[in-house]
N, C-alpha and C positions, 0 to 999 in steps of 0.2 A: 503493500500500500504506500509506500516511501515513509518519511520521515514524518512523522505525527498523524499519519492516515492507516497505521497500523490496523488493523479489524480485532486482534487477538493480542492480549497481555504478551508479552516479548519472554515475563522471564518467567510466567506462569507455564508459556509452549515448551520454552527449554528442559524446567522439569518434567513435565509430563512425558517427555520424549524420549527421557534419560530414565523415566519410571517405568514405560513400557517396552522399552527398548532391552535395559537390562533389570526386569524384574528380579529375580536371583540375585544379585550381586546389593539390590538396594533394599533388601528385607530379610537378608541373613545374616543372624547375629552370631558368628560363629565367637568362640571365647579362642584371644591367640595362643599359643603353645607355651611360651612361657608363663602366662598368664594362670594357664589350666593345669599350673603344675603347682600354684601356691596360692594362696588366698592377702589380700591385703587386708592387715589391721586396722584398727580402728586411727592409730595415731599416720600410718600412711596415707590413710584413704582421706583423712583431714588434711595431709600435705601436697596429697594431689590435687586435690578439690582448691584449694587456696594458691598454691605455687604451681602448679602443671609438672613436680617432680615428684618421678617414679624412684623406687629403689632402686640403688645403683646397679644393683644385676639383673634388672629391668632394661631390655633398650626398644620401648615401644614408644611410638611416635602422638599415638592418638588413641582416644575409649570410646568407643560407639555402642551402644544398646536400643534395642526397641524402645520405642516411646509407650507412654503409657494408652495410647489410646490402642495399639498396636496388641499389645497385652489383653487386654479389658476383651478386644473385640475376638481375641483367640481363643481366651479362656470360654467368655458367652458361647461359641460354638462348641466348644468341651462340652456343653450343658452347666458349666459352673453359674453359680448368682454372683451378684455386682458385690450382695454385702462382703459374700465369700471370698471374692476376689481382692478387696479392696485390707481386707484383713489381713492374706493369707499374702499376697505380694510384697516385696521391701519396696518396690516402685513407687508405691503408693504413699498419699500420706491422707490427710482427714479428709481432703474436696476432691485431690485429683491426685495429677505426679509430684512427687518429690522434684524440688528445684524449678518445675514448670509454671507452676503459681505465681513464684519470685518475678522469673520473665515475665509472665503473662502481665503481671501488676506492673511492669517497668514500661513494656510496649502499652499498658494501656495509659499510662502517668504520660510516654511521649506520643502518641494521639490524639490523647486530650488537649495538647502541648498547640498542637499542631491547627488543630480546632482554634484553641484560641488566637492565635497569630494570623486566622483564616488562613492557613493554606491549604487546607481543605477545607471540605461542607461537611455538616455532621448528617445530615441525612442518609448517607450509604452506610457510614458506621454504625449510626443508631436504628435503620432496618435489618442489617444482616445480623446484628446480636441480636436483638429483639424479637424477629422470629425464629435464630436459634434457640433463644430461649423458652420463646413461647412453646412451641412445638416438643423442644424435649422435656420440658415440663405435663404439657398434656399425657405424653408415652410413658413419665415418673409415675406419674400420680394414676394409669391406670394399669402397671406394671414397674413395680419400682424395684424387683428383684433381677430383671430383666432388660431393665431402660435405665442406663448411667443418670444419675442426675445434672439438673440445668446449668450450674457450677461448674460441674466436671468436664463438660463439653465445652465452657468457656475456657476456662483455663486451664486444659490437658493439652491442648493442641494449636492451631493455629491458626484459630478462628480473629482474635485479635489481633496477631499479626495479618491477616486479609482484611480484615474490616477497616484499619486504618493505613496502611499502607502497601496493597496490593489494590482492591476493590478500590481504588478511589483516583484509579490511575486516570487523567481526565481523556486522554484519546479512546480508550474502549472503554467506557463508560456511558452510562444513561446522562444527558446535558442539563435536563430539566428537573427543578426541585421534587416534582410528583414524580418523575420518572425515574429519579435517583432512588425514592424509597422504595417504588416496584422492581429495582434491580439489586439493590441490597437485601432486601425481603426474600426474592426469589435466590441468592447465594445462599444465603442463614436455612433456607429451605433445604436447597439441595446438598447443602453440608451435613446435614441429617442425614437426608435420605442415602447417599452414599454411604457413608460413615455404618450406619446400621444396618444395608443392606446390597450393599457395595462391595467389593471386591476389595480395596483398601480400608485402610484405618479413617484415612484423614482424607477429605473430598476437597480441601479447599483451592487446589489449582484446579479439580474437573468443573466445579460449581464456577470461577471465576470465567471458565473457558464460556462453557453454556451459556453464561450470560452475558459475554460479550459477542454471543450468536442475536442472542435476542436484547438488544440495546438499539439493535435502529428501527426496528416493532416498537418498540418504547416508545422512542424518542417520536415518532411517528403520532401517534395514540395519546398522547402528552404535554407535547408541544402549547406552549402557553400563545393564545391569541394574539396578533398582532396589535398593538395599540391604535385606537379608532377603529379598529375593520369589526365590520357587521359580517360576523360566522354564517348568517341566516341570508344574506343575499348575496347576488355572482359579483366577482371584481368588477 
């Protein structure tokens, strides 16, 4: 589309491309070999966490793990429950993952940030959480053994990182104020719906895609009236 006529989030296609491309290689969490020969203490695991230093007869570069949404959604097809899960896993802590909340509270503290300085509108952030919440709320409260709660799906994954600085990207993006909240609404939607019944954990580049399919339906349907034109009669 050239430069700013893009149709598709640039770094949302990238992932996805890279996710289906090598599935295998982006969902296995193999433990590495020296790793799965020793366990780290409690005073290491606090020095890695803090300094990024392994013991010395460690020469691993980097720690990767499933995330928590990843987890949640493996066990639920085990037939495990959320309480079960959320008890029985270290991953976990009282809402969601361990460490994920932290992030989640930081990208939402510079979104908010962001908001104020208007460099963005708060209307796609505030539809796409709000009917993530809304919706996995509905699914808690009529299966809450079975349906993670509205908390958990904010701040496990990467819903607020889309909501504020993905979804808001202004070339595929819905233009108009009503049409920014039916395109934010529709992400929070299908971030659900993926998520819970999807093939991945985490839906938020497929929903981002989606709705940058349907943003010029929007924008179409939306479009605020021209100033003086009578809608009701011909130019």
């Amino acid at each position: 589309g050239g430069l700013g006529f893009n149709p598709f989030n640039p770094a949302m296609i990238g992932y996805v491309v890279l996710l289906v491309s090598f599935p295998r290689e982006l969902t296995l969490w193999s433990l590495p070999a020296q790793l799965a020969e020793q366990t780290l203490g409690f005073g290491a695991t606090l020095n890695y966490i803090f300094s990024a230093t392994l013991p010395a007869n460690l020469t691993i570069d980097a720690l990767t793990a499933a995330t928590p949404l990843d987890v949640m959604k493996t066990q639920l097809g085990l037939g495990q429950t959320t309480s079960g899960i959320m008890a029985a896993q270290p991953v976990f802590g009282f809402i969601g993952g361990k460490g994920w909340i932290w992030i989640n509270i930081l990208l939402l503290a510079g979104g908010l940030w962001l908001i104020y300085r208007r460099v963005i509108n708060w209307h796609i952030p505030a539809a796409l959480l709000g009917s993530l919440f809304a919706i996995s709320l509905l699914f808690f409260l009529l299966d809450p053994e079975h349906s993670p709660s509205p908390l958990f799906h904010l701040f496990s994954g990467a819903a607020i990182l889309g909501a504020f600085f993905i979804a808001t990207d202004p070339v595929t993006a819905a233009t108009s104020n009503v049409g920014r909240l039916w395109y934010g609404a529709g992400i929070g939607i299908l971030i659900y719906v993926i998520r819970s019944w999807g093939g991945f954990p985490d839906g938020v580049a497929f929903a981002v895609l989606l709705m940058n399919m349907a943003a010029p339906t929007i924008d179409h349907y939306t479009k605020p009236r021209v100033f003086g034109h009578d809608g009701n009669k011909d130019a």
